[in-house]
C-alpha positions as CSV (number, residue, x, y, z in Angstrom):
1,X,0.0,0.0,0.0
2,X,1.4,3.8,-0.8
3,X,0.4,6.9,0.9
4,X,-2.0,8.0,-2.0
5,X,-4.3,5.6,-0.2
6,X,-7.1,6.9,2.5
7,X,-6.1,5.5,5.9
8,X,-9.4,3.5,6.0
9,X,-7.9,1.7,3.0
10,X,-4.5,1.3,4.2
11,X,-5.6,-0.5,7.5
12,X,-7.5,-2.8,5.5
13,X,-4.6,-4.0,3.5
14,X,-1.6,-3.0,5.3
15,X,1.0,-5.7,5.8
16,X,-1.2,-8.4,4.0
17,X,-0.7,-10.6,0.9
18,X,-2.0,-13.8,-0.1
19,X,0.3,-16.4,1.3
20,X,2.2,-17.9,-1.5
21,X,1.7,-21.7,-0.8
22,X,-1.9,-21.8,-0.6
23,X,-3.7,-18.1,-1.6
24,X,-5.3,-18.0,2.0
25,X,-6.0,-14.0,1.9
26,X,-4.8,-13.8,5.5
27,X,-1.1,-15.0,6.2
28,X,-1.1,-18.1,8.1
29,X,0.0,-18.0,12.2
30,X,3.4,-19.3,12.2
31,X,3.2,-21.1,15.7
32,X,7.0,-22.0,15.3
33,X,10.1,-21.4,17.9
34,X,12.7,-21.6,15.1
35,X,13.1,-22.0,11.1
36,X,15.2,-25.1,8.9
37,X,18.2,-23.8,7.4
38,X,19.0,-25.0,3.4
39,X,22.5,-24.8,4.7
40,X,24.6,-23.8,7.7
41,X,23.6,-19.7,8.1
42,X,21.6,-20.2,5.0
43,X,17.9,-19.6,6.0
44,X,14.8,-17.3,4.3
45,X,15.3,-13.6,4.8
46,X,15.7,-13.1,8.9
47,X,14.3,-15.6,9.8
48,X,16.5,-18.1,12.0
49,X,14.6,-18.3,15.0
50,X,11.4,-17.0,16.3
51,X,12.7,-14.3,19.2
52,X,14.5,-12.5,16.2
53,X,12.0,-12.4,14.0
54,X,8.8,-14.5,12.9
55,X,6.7,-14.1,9.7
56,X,3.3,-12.9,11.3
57,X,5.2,-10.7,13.2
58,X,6.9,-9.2,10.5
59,X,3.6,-9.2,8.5
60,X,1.8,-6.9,11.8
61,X,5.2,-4.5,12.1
62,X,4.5,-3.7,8.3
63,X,1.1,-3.1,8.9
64,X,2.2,-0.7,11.4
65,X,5.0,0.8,9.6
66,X,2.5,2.1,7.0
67,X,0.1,3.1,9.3
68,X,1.8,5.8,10.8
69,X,4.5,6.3,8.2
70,X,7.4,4.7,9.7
71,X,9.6,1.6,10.6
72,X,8.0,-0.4,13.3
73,X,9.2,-3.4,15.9
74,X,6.5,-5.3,17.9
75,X,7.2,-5.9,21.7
76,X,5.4,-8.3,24.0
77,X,3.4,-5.2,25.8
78,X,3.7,-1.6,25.8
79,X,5.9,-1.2,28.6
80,X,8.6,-3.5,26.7
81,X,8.0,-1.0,23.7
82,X,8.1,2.0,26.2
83,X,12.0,0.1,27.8
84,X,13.0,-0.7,24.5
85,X,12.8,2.6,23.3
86,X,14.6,4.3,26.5
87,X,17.4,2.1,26.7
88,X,18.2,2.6,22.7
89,X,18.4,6.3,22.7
90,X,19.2,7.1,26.0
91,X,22.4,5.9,28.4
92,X,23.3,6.2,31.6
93,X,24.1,9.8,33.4
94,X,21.2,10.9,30.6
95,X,18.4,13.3,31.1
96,X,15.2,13.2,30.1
97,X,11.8,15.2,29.9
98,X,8.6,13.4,31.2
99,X,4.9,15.2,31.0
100,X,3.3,15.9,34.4
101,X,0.6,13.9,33.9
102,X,1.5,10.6,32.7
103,X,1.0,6.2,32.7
104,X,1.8,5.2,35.9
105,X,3.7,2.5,34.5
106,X,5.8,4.8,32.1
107,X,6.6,7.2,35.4
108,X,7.8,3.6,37.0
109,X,9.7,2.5,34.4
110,X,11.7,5.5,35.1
111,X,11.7,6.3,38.4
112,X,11.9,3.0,40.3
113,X,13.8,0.8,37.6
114,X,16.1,3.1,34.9
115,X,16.9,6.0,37.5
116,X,19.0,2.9,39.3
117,X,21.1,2.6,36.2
118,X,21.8,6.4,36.0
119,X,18.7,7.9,33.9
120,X,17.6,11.5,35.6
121,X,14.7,13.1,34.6
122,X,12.2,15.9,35.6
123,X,8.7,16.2,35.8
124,X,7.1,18.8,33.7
125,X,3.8,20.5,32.3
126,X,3.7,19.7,28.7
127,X,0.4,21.6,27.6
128,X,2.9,24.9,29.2
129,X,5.5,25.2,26.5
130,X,7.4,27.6,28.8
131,X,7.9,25.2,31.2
132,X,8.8,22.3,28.9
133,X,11.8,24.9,27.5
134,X,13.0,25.2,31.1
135,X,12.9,21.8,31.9
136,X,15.4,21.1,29.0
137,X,18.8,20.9,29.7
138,X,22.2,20.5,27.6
139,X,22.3,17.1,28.6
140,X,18.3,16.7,27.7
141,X,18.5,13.6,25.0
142,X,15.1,12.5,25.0
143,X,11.3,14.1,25.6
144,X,8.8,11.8,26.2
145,X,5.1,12.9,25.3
146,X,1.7,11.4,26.1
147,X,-1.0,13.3,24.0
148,X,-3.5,13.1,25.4
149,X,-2.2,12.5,28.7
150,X,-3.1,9.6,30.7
151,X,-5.3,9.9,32.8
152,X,-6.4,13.8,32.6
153,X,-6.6,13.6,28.6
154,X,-4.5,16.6,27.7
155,X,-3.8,17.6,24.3
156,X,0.2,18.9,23.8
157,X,0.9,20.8,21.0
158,X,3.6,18.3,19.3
159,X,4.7,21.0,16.7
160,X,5.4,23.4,19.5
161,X,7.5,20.6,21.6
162,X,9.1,19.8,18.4
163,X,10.0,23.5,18.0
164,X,12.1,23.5,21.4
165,X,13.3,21.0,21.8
166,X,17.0,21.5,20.8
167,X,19.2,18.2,20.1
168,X,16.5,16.0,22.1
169,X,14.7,13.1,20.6
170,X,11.0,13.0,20.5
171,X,8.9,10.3,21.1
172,X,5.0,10.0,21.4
173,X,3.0,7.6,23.3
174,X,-0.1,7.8,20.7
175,X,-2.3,5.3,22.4
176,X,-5.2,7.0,23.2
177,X,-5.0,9.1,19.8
178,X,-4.1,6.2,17.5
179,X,-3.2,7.0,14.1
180,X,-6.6,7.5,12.9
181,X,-6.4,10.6,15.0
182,X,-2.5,11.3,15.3
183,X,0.8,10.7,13.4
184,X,3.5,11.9,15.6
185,X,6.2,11.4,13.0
186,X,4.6,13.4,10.0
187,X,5.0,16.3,12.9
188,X,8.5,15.8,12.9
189,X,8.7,13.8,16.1
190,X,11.1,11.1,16.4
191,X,9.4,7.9,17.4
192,X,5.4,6.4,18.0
193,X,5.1,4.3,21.0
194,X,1.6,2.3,21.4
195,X,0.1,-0.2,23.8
196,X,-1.2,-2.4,21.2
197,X,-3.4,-4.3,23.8
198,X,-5.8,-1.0,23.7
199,X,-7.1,0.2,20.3
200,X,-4.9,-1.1,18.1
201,X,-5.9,-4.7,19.2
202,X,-9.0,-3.1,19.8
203,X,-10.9,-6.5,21.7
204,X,-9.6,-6.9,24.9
205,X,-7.9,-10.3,24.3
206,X,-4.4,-9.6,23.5
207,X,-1.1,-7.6,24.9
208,X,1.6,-5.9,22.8
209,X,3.3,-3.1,21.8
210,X,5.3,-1.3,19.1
211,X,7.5,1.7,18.5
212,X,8.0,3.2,15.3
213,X,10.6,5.5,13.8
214,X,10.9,7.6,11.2
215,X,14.6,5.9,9.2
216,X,15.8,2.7,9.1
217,X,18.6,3.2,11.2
218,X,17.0,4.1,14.0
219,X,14.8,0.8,13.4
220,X,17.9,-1.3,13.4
221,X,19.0,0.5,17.0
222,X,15.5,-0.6,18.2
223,X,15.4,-3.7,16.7
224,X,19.0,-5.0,18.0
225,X,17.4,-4.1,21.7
226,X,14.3,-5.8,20.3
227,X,16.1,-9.3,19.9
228,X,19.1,-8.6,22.4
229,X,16.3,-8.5,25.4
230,X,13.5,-10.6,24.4
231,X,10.3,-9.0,25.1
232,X,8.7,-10.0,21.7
233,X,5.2,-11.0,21.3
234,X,4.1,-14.3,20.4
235,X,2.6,-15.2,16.8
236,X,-1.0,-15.6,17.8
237,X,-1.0,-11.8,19.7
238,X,-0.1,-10.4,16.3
239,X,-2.0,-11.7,14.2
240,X,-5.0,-10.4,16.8
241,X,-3.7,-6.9,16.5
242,X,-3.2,-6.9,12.9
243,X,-6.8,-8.2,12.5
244,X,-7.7,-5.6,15.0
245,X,-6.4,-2.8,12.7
246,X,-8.6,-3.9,9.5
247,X,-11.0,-2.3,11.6
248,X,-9.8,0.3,13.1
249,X,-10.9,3.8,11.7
250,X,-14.5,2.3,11.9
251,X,-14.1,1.5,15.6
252,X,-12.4,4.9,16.5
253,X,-15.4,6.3,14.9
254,X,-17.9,4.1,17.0
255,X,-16.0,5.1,20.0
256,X,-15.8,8.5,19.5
257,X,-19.5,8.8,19.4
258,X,-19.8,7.0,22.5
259,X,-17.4,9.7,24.2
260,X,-19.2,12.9,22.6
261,X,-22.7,11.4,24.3
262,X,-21.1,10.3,27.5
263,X,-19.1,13.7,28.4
264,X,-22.3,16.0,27.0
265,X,-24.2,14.0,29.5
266,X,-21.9,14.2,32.0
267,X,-21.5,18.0,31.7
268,X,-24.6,18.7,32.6
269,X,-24.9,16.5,35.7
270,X,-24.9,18.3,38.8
271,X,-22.2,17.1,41.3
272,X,-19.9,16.1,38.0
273,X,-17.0,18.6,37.8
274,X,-13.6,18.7,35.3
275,X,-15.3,16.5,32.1
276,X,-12.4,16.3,29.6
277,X,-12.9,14.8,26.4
278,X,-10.2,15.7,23.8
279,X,-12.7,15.5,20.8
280,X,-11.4,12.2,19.8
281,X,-10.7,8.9,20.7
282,X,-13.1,7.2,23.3
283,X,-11.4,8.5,26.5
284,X,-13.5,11.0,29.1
285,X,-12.5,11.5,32.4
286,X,-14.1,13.2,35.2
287,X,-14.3,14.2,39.0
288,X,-16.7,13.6,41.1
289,X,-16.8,13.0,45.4
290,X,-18.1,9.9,45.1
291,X,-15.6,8.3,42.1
292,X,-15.1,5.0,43.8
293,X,-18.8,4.1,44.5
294,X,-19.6,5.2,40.7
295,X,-17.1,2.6,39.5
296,X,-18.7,0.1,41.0
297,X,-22.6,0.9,40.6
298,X,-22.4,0.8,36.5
299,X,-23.4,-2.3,34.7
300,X,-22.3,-1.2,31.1
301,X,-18.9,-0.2,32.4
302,X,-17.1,-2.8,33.8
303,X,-14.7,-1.9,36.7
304,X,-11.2,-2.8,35.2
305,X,-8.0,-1.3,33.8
306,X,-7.2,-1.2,30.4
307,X,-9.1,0.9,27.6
308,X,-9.4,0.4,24.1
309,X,-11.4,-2.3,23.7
310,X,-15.2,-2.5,22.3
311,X,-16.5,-3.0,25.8
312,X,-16.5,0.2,28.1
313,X,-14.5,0.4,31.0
314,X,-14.3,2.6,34.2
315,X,-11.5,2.9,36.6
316,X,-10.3,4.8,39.6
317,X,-6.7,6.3,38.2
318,X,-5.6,7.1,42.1
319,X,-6.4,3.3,43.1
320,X,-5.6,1.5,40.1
321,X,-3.6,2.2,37.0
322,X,-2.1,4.9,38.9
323,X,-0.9,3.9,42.2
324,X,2.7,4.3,41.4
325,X,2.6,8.0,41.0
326,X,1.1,8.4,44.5
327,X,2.9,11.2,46.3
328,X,5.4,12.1,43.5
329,X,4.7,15.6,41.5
330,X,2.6,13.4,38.8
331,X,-0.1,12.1,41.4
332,X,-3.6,12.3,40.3
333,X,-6.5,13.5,42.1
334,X,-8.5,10.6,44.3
335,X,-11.7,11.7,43.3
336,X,-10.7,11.5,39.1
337,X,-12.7,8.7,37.1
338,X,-11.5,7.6,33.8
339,X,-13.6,6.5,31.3
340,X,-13.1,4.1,28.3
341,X,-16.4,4.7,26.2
342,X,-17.0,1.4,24.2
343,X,-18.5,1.1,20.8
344,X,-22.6,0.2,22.6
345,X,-25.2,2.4,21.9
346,X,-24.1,6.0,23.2
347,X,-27.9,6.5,24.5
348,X,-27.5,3.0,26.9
349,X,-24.1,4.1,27.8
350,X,-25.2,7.5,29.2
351,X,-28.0,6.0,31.2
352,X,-26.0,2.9,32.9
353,X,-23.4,6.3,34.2
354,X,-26.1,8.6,35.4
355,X,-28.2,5.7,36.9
356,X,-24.7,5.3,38.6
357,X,-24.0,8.4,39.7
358,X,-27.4,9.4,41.0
């Protein structure tokens, strides 16, 4: 597929071709730990053995290479994307930029596990340019970016951070936007990190990840980690992401909806206070006294973590996702709900919440 294609199109046929033995239209699963070799070191293209690389993994990191216009590696979850990519551009005695607001599991990444090996970073306020251009330093070599933020949905203005941000390297974490909504690197930014497990999968029944970078050689860096550690996912997990993303712009679209009906609704609730919605995606969060007894009255929404998927979700950031950001600058407020809107009927999904909340 080429770029003079709509995205709708490209996700339908992005990394697919009729396999060559049979003509099935979808690649088989190659369930296989290693490959035969036609000679000592002879084997087909890279494939040697199945942690390096694996047909149906290669098939889902093209798919996602032309989705958002780069060179993508697969990881076995987002936070294995999210460490693969540190530990490539960054090394020890490094200093990095991370928003204010952030995935808990991004902040401990860094603060409990990489800040041992030498990483420093600071904490700052990404939707406040000025405060992003005093948190960089001449030792700065990487700014990370959630947009929106997780879990207060913010929306950063990439092109501004992109502006200042001096020799730094920029990377996105485009989850919640996914590239129906977002592509970081035709902004100029340096590297797309998703959690495939949430909208890219798209069903709840898979984990993954992937980074993607804008040249080749950057895509070798990350791809030496990529093999060198491990954390790749298994055949059957990418060939349910990659038949998540046939669907994708349709199911963004669904969810969407749902999210435009659910924080409408909840604006005009009394008691219901801070509705963010960034005007995409399915994502709305809120704040309300009573956040904990909400999550558990709704019958639509099932209490859980995770997002993404065609089911809607509802969490408590403070005692869930986010628990390892309690008492550091990046805590979230107790009283904060965090919705993942679902592709149901918008009308059902606004009654199940205010049923809950009164």
């Amino acid at each position: 597929m080429t770029g003079r294609h709509a995205l709708q199109t490209r996700a339908v046929h992005a990394g697919l071709a009729p396999d060559p033995s049979y003509g099935s239209v979808i690649p088989a699963i190659h369930q296989t730990s290693t490959f035969a070799q036609s000679a000592v070191g002879e084997y087909v293209e890279d494939f040697d053995y199945a942690r390096s690389a694996n047909p149906t993994r290669t098939a889902l990191e093209r798919a996602l290479g032309e989705l958002e216009g780069g060179y993508a590696r697969a990881f076995s979850s987002g936070m294995a994307a999210t460490h693969a990519l540190l530990t490539t551009v960054c090394r020890a005695g490094d200093h990095i930029v991370l928003p204010a607001d952030l995935y808990g599991g991004t902040f401990r990444l860094v603060d409990k596990v990489l800040a041992r090996w030498g990483l420093d970073y600071t904490l700052a306020d990404q939707t406040d340019l000025d405060a992003v251009e005093r948190a960089i330093r001449d030792d700065t070599r990487l700014i990370w970016v959630e947009t929106p933020t997780n879990p207060l949905l913010n929306v950063v203005d990439l092109d501004a951070i992109v502006a200042r941000k001096r020799d730094a390297f920029v990377a996105v974490d485009s989850t919640f936007a996914t590239p129906v909504n977002q592509r970081p690197l035709e902004q100029r930014a340096d590297a797309v990190v998703h959690s495939t497990t949430k909208y890219l999968g798209g069903h709840s029944d898979t984990v993954g990840g992937a980074v993607v970078v804008r040249d080749d050689q950057a895509a070798a860096a990350v791809g030496f980690v990529q093999n060198a550690v491990g954390a790749v996912p298994g055949p059957f997990d990418c060939f349910l992401v990659h038949r998540g993303l046939r669907t994708l712009p349709l199911r963004m679209a669904a969810h969407a909806a749902s999210a435009a009906a659910v924080s409408e609704a909840l604006r005009a609730t009394p008691g219901v206070t801070d509705v963010r919605w960034p005007g995409f995606s399915g994502m709305v969060s809120f704040r309300h006294p009573d956040a904990a007894g909400i999550a558990q009255r709704t019958e639509l929404f099932t209490l859980a973590e995770s997002l993404g998927g065609v089911e809607s979700l509802v969490e408590v950031p403070q005692a869930m996702t986010h628990q390892s950001v309690e008492g550091s600058a990046a805590a979230v407020p107790a009283d904060l709900v965090r919705l993942s809107c679902g592709i149901e009927a918008p009308r059902d999904l606004v009654d199940d919440l205010l049923a809950a909340i009164a």
